[in-house]
C-alpha positions as CSV (number, residue, x, y, z in Angstrom):
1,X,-28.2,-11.6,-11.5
2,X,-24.8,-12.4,-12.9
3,X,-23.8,-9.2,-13.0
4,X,-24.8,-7.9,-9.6
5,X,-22.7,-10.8,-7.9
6,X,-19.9,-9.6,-9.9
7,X,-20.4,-6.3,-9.1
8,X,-20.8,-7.5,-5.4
9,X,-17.2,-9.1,-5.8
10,X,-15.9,-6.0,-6.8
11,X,-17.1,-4.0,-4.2
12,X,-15.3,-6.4,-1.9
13,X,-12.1,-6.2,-3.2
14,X,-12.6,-2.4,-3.2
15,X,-13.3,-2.7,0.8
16,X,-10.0,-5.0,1.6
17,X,-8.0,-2.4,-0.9
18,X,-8.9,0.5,1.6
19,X,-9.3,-1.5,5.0
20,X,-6.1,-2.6,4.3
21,X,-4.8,1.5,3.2
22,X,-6.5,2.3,6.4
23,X,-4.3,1.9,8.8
24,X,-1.7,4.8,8.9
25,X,1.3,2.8,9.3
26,X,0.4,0.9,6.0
27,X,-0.6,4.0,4.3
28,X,3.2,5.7,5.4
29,X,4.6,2.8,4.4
30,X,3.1,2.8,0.4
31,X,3.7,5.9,0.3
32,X,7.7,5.5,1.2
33,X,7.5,2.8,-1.8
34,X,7.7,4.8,-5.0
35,X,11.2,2.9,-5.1
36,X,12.1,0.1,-4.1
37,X,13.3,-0.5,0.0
38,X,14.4,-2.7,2.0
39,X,12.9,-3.1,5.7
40,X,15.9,-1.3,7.3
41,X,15.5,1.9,5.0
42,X,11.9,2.2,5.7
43,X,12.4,1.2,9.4
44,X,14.8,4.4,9.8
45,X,12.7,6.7,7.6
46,X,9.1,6.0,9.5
47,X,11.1,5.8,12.9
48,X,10.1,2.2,13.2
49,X,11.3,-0.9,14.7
50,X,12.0,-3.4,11.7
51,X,10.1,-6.3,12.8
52,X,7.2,-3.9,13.4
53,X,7.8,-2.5,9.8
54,X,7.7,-6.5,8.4
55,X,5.0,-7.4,9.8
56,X,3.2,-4.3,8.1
57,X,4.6,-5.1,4.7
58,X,3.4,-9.1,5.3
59,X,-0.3,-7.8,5.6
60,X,0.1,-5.4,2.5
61,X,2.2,-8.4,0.4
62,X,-0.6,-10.8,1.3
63,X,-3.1,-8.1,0.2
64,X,-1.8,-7.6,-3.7
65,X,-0.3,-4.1,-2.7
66,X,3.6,-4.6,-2.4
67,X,5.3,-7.0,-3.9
68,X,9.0,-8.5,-2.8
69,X,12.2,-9.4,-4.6
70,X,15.5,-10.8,-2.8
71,X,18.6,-9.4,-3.7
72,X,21.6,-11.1,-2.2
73,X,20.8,-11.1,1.4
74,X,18.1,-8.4,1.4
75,X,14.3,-8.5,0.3
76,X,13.1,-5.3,-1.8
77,X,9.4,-3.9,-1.9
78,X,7.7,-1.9,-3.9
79,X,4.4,-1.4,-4.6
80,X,2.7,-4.2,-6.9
81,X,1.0,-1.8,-9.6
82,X,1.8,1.6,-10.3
83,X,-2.2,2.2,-10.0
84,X,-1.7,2.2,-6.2
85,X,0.2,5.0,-6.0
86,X,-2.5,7.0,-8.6
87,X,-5.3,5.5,-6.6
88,X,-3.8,7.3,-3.9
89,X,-2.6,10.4,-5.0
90,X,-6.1,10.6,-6.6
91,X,-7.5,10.5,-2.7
92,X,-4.9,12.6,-1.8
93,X,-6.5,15.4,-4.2
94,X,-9.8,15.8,-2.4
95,X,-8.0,17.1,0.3
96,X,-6.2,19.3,-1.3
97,X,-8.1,23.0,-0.3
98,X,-7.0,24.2,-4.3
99,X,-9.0,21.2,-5.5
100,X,-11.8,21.5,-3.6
101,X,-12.6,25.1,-4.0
């Protein structure tokens, strides 16, 4: 029983991982991190407003996916764990038409 709550947990976590990588803005935005950025740089590259590019990094900070570091007057992110960005890639492959043939 023990370890069917566990694995229960689990699958949880997995669910708020990719609800949370399911929204496109979010997703653009991880993907953009593979260095560190600050709001503005990512608000330019995705064509976003900045407060609308904050508030999408809040929900992915508050998730475990970025993580933040001030740096004088700015506030880097970059993904929290370099498994993110394999996780992802890894997606990325079954739609690749060389992988899937």
């Amino acid at each position: 029983m023990k370890m069917q709550k566990l694995i229960i947990e689990d699958c949880l976590q997995l669910v708020e991982f990719f609800k949370t990588l399911g929204d496109s803005t979010r997703l653009r935005i991880v993907l953009e991190l593979k260095t560190k950025r600050c709001v503005g740089e990512l608000a330019e590259e995705l064509e976003m407003s900045q407060s609308a590019v904050s508030h999408q990094l809040n929900i992915l900070k508050a998730n475990g996916i970025v993580k933040s570091q001030r740096q004088g007057k700015y506030i880097y992110y970059i993904v929290q764990d370099e498994y993110v960005q394999n996780a992802i890639e890894r997606c990325k492959m079954m739609f690749d038409k060389e992988y899937c043939l």
